[in-house]
N, C-alpha and C positions, 0 to 999 in steps of 0.2 A: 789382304792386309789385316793385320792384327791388330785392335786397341786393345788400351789400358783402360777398366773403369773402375768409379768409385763401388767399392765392392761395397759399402753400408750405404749408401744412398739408394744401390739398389735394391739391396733385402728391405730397408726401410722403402720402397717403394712398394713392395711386395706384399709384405706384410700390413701395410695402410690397408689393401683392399681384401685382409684376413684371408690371401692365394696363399696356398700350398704351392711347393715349387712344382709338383706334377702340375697344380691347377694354369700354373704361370707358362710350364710348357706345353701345355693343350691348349691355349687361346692366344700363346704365339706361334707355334709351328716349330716349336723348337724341341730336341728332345729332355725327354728329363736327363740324361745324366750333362747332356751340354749344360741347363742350368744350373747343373749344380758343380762343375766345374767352372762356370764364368764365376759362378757366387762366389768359391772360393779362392780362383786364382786373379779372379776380376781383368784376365784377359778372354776378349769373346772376335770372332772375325767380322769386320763390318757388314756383315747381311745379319746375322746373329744381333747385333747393337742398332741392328734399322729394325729387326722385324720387334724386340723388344722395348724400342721407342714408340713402333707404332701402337702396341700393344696398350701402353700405357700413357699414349697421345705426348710426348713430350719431346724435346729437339734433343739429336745424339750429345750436344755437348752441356743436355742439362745431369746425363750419369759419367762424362766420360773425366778421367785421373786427372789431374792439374795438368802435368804436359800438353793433351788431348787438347786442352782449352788454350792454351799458348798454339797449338800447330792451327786448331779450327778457327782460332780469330786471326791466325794471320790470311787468312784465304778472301776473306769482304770487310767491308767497313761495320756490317751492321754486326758478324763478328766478333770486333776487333771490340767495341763499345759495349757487348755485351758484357766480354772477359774483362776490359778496364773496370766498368759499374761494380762489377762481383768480386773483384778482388781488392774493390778500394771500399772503405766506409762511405756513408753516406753525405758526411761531412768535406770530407776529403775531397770528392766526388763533386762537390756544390764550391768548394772552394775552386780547386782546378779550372772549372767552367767558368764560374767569374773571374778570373784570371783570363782564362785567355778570350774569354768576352772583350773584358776591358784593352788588353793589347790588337783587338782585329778594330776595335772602333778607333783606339789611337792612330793603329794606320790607316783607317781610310780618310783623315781630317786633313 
């Protein structure tokens, strides 16, 4: 299975920790020209985008394309709430929930 990732979140990932992309493919197991084909087509096969998460301690849907984040929240709640949070403002976010706060208390009276 093939994803879609965000190809500047992960050179920005990269480059945070001042890796070279050889560097990035020596302490994932990946080789360098795969890196530097994910980097540029920001498609990589899911063992590629796990060994690259692990690498960099982070969950696949914190580099994976927008889609990615729609197909992986739909699979758990915890998910589903991660992709709302991040694709909504913060405000937005705080209003929604007091919203439907206020409607689960109405119905339970």
């Amino acid at each position: 299975m093939e994803m879609k990732l965000d190809k500047a979140k992960l050179k920005q990932l990269r480059e945070s920790k001042a890796w070279s992309q050889s560097h990035l493919a020596e302490v994932s197991g990946i080789s360098l020209r795969t890196i530097q084909r994910i980097e540029k087509s920001g498609i990589a096969s899911l063992e590629s985008v796990k060994s690259i998460c692990a690498t960099f301690g982070i969950q696949v849907a914190d580099i994976s394309a927008f889609e990615e984040h729609r197909e992986e929240a739909g699979r758990s709640f915890t998910g589903l709430l991660k992709y709302k949070i991040s694709s909504m403002d913060k405000k937005t976010t705080l209003i929604s929930f007091s919203i439907a706060f206020i409607i689960a208390f109405i119905l339970t009276i």
